[in-house]
LORO-223740 format. One record per residue (C-alpha): x, y, z; residue number from 1; residue in three letters. Coordinates in pm, whole numbers, plus 50000, padded with zeros to 5 digits. Layout:
N
NODE    east   north      up     k     r
NODE       X       Y       Z   NUM   ALA
...
***
This chain:
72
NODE    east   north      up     k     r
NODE   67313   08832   01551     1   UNK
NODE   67514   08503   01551     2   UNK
NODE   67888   08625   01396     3   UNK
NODE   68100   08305   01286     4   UNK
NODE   68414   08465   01142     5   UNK
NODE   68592   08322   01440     6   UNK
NODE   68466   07969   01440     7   UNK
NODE   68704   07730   01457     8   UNK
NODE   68999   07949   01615     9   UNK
NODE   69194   07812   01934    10   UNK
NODE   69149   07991   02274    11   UNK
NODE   69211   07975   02617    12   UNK
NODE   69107   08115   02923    13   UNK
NODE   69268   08394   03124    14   UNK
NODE   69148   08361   03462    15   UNK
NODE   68938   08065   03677    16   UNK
NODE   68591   08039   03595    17   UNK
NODE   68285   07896   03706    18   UNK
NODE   67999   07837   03521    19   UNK
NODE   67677   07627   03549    20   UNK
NODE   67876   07340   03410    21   UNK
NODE   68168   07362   03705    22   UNK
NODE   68487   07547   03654    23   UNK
NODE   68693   07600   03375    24   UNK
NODE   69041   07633   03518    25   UNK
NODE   69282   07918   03393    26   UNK
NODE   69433   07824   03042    27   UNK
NODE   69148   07595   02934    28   UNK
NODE   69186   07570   02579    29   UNK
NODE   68870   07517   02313    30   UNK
NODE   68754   07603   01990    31   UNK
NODE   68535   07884   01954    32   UNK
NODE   68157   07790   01773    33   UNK
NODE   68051   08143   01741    34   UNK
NODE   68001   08484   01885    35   UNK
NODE   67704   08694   01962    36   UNK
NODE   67583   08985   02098    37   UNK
NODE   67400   08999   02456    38   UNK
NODE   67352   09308   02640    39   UNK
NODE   67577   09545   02477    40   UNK
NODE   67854   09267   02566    41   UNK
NODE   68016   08987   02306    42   UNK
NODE   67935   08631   02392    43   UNK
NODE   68170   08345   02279    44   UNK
NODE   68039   08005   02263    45   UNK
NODE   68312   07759   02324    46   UNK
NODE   68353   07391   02324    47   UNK
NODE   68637   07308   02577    48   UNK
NODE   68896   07071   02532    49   UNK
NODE   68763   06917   02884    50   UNK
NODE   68376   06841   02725    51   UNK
NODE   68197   07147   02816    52   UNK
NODE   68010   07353   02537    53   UNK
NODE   67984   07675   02791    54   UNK
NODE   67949   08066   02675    55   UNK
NODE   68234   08292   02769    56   UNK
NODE   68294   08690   02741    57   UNK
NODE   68553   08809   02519    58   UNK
NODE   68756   08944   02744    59   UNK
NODE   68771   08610   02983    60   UNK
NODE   68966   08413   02648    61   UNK
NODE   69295   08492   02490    62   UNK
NODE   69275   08433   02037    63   UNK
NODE   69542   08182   02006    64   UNK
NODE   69543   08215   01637    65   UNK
NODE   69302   08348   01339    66   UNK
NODE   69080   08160   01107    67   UNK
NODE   69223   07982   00825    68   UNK
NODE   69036   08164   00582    69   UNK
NODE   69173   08481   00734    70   UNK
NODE   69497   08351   00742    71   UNK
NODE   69783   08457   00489    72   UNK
***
C-alpha cells in the first residue's frame, strides 16, 4: 500500500549509494513522493535535488523535517 503522510518532507542520505541511475553521494538531499511496503521492508521514493526520481530504504535517509500538515 502506497502511504503519503510523508510526501513532501526534506531528506538526505546517510551513506554513498548506488543505484541503477548512478550514485547518490552521502547527504543528497530530496523530497520524499511516497512510501511503500516491499518485502517486509519500507520503500521511499525520492526525487533528488540532483534529477534522479530513485527508491531508497528508510534507514539509508535521515527526516529533515515533518509534513506541514503535521506540523504545529
Amino acid at each position: 500500500m502506497i502511504d503519503r503522510k510523508l510526501a513532501g518532507v526534506r531528506c538526505r542520505t546517510v551513506q554513498h549509494l548506488t543505484t541503477r541511475e548512478g550514485l547518490l553521494q552521502r547527504n543528497t538531499c530530496g523530497t520524499i513522493c511516497y512510501e511503500i511496503d516491499n518485502l517486509d521492508r519500507r520503500l521511499v521514493l525520492v526525487e533528488w535535488d540532483n534529477g534522479m526520481n530513485i527508491p531508497v530504504f528508510l534507514e539509508e535517509i535521515e527526516i529533515l523535517g515533518q509534513p506541514e500538515r503535521l506540523a504545529a
